[in-house]
C-alpha positions, 0 to 999 in steps of 0.5 A, spaced: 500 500 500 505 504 501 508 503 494 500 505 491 501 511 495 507 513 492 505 511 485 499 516 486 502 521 487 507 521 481 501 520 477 498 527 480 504 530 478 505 527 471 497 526 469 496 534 468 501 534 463 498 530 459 490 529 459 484 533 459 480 537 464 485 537 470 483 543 476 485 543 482 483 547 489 487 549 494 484 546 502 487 548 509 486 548 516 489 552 522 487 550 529 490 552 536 488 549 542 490 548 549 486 544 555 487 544 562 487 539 567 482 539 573 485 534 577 493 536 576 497 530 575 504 529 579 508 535 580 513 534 576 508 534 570 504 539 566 497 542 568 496 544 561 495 541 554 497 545 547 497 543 539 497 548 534 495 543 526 496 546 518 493 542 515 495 543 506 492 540 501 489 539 493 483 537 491 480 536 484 479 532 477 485 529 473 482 528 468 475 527 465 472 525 457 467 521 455 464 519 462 471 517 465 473 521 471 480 521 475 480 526 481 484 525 487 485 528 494 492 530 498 492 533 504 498 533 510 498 535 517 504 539 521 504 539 528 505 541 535 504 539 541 507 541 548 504 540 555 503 533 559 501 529 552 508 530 549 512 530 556 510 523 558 511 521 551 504 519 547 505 524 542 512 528 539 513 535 539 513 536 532 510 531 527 508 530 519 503 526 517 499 524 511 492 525 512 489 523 506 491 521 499 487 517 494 486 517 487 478 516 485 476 512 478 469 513 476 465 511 470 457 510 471 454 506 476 462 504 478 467 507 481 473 505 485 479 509 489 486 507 492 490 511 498 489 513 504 482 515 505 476 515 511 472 509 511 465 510 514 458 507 514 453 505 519 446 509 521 449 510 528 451 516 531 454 516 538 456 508 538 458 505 532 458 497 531 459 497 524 465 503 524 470 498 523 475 503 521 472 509 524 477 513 530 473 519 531 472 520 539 464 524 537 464 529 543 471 532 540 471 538 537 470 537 529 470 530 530 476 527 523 477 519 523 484 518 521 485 514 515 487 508 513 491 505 507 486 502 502 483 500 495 475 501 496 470 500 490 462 501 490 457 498 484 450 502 484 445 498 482 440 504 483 439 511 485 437 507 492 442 501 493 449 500 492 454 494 493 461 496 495 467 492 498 474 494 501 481 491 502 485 494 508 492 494 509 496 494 515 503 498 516 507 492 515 503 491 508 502 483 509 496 482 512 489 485 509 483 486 511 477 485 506 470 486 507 464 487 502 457 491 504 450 492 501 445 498 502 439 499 500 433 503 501 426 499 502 420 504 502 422 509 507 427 505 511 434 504 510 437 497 511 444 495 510 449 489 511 456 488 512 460 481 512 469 483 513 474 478 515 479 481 520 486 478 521 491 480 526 494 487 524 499 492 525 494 498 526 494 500 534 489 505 532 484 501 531 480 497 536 481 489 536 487 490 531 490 484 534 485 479 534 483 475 528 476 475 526 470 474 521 465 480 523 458 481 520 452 485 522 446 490 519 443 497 520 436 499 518 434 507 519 428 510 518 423 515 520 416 516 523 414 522 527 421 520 530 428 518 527 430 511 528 436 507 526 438 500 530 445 497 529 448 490 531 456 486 529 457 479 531 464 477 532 467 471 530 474 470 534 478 466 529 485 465 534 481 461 540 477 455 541 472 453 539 471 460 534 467 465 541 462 470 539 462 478 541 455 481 540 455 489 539 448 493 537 446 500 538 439 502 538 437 509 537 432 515 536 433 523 535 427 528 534 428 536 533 424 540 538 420 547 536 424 550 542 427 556 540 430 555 533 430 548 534 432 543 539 435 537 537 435 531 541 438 525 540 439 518 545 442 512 543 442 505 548 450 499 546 449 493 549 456 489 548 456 481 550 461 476 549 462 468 550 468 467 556 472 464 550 472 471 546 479 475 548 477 480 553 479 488 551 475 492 556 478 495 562 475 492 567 474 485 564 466 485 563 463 481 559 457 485 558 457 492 558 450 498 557 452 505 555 447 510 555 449 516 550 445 523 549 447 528 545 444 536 544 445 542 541 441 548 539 443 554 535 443 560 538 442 566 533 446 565 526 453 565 530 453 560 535 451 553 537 451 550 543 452 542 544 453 537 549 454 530 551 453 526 556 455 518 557 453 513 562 455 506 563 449 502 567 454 497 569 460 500 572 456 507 573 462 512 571 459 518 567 462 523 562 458 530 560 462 534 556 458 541 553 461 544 548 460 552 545 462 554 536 462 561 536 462 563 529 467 569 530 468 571 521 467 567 515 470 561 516 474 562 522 470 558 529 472 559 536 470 553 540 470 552 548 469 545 551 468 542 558 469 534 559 467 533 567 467 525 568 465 521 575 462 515 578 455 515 581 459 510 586 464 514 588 471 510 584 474 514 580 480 509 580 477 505 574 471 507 570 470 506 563 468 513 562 472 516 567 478 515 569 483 518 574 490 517 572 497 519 573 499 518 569 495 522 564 494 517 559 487 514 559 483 521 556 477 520 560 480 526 565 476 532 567 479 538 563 477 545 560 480 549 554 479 553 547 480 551 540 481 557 535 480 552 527 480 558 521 478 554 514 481 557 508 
C-alpha cells in the first residue's frame, strides 16, 4: 500500500501534463488549542495541554472525457504539541503526517479509489458497531477519523442501493483486511449489511487490531414522527477455541424540538456481550457492558451553537458530560470552548470506563477545560 501511495502521487504530478480537464483547489486548516487539567497530575508534570495543526492540501479532477473521471485528494498535517501529552511521551513535539491521499476512478454506476482515505458507514451516531475503521472520539471538537491505507470500490445498482467492498492494509503491508457491504433503501427505511474478515494487524489505532476475526452485522434507519436507526456486529474470534462470539448493537432515536430555533435531541442505548472464550479488551474485564449516550445542541442566533454530551455506563456507573460552545467569530474562522467533567455515581474514580483518574495522564477520560481557535481557508 505504501508503494500505491507513492505511485499516486507521481501520477498527480505527471497526469496534468498530459490529459484533459485537470483543476485543482487549494484546502487548509489552522487550529490552536490548549486544555487544562482539573485534577493536576504529579508535580513534576504539566497542568496544561497545547497543539497548534496546518493542515495543506489539493483537491480536484485529473482528468475527465467521455464519462471517465480521475480526481484525487492530498492533504498533510504539521504539528505541535507541548504540555503533559508530549512530556510523558504519547505524542512528539513536532510531527508530519499524511492525512489523506487517494486517487478516485469513476465511470457510471462504478467507481473505485486507492490511498489513504476515511472509511465510514453505519446509521449510528454516538456508538458505532459497524465503524470498523472509524477513530473519531464524537464529543471532540470537529470530530476527523484518521485514515487508513486502502483500495475501496462501490457498484450502484440504483439511485437507492449500492454494493461496495474494501481491502485494508496494515503498516507492515502483509496482512489485509477485506470486507464487502450492501445498502439499500426499502420504502422509507434504510437497511444495510456488512460481512469483513479481520486478521491480526499492525494498526494500534484501531480497536481489536490484534485479534483475528470474521465480523458481520446490519443497520436499518428510518423515520416516523421520530428518527430511528438500530445497529448490531457479531464477532467471530478466529485465534481461540472453539471460534467465541462478541455481540455489539446500538439502538437509537433523535427528534428536533420547536424550542427556540430548534432543539435537537438525540439518545442512543450499546449493549456489548461476549462468550468467556472471546479475548477480553475492556478495562475492567466485563463481559457485558450498557452505555447510555445523549447528545444536544441548539443554535443560538446565526453565530453560535451550543452542544453537549453526556455518557453513562449502567454497569460500572462512571459518567462523562462534556458541553461544548462554536462561536462563529468571521467567515470561516470558529472559536470553540469545551468542558469534559467525568465521575462515578459510586464514588471510584480509580477505574471507570468513562472516567478515569490517572497519573499518569494517559487514559483521556480526565476532567479538563480549554479553547480551540480552527480558521478554514
Amino acid at each position: 500500500m505504501k508503494t500505491l501511495i507513492c505511485v499516486s502521487s507521481l501520477l498527480l504530478v505527471w497526469l496534468p501534463a498530459h490529459l484533459w480537464a485537470f483543476d485543482w483547489h487549494y484546502e487548509g486548516r489552522f487550529r490552536a488549542s490548549s486544555q487544562i487539567l482539573f485534577d493536576p497530575p504529579p508535580a513534576d508534570l504539566n497542568r496544561f495541554d497545547h497543539e497548534v495543526e496546518l493542515r495543506n492540501g489539493l483537491v480536484g479532477t485529473l482528468f475527465e472525457k467521455d464519462g471517465h473521471i480521475f480526481d484525487y485528494e492530498v492533504v498533510g498535517d504539521l504539528l505541535y504539541t507541548g504540555g503533559i501529552r508530549e512530556e510523558i511521551g504519547q505524542v512528539e513535539e513536532y510531527d508530519a503526517e499524511l492525512f489523506r491521499g487517494w486517487i478516485r476512478y469513476e465511470k457510471g454506476d462504478f467507481k473505485i479509489r486507492a490511498g489513504r482515505q476515511q472509511i465510514l458507514f453505519g446509521a449510528a451516531t454516538l456508538f458505532r458497531p459497524l465503524g470498523f475503521f472509524d477513530t473519531r472520539i464524537i464529543s471532540g471538537i470537529i470530530p476527523l477519523t484518521r485514515g487508513v491505507d486502502a483500495v475501496r470500490s462501490t457498484y450502484f445498482l440504483s439511485s437507492t442501493s449500492s454494493v461496495q467492498g474494501w481491502a485494508v492494509t496494515d503498516l507492515t503491508g502483509n496482512r489485509i483486511i477485506t470486507g464487502l457491504r450492501g445498502e439499500a433503501n426499502f420504502g422509507p427505511v434504510e437497511v444495510g449489511a456488512t460481512l469483513q474478515y479481520h486478521p491480526k494487524m499492525d494498526l494500534p489505532f484501531l480497536a481489536d487490531f490484534n485479534l483475528e476475526m470474521i465480523q458481520m452485522g446490519y443497520h436499518l434507519k428510518g423515520e416516523y414522527v421520530v428518527g430511528y436507526w438500530s445497529e448490531s456486529r457479531l464477532d467471530i474470534q478466529q485465534d481461540q477455541p472453539g471460534d467465541p462470539l462478541r455481540f455489539d448493537t446500538v439502538f437509537g432515536v433523535d427528534y428536533t424540538f420547536d424550542v427556540g430555533q430548534g432543539l435537537h435531541v438525540l439518545l442512543e442505548y450499546f449493549l456489548r456481550t461476549q462468550e468467556s472464550g472471546f479475548t477480553n479488551v475492556d478495562l475492567k474485564q466485563d463481559r457485558t457492558i450498557q452505555v447510555i449516550g445523549l447528545q444536544l445542541d441548539q443554535p443560538v442566533g446565526i453565530d453560535i451553537v451550543w452542544r453537549a454530551f453526556f455518557f453513562f455506563d449502567v454497569v460500572d456507573r462512571s459518567f462523562q458530560f462534556a458541553p461544548q460552545v462554536e462561536y462563529n467569530i468571521w467567515d470561516q474562522v470558529y472559536l470553540y470552548a469545551q468542558v469534559q467533567v467525568g465521575g462515578s455515581i459510586d464514588g471510584n474514580n480509580q477505574t471507570g470506563r468513562l472516567f478515569s483518574e490517572s497519573p499518569s495522564f494517559v487514559t483521556g477520560t480526565e476532567s479538563r477545560a480549554g479553547l480551540s481557535l480552527i480558521a478554514f481557508f
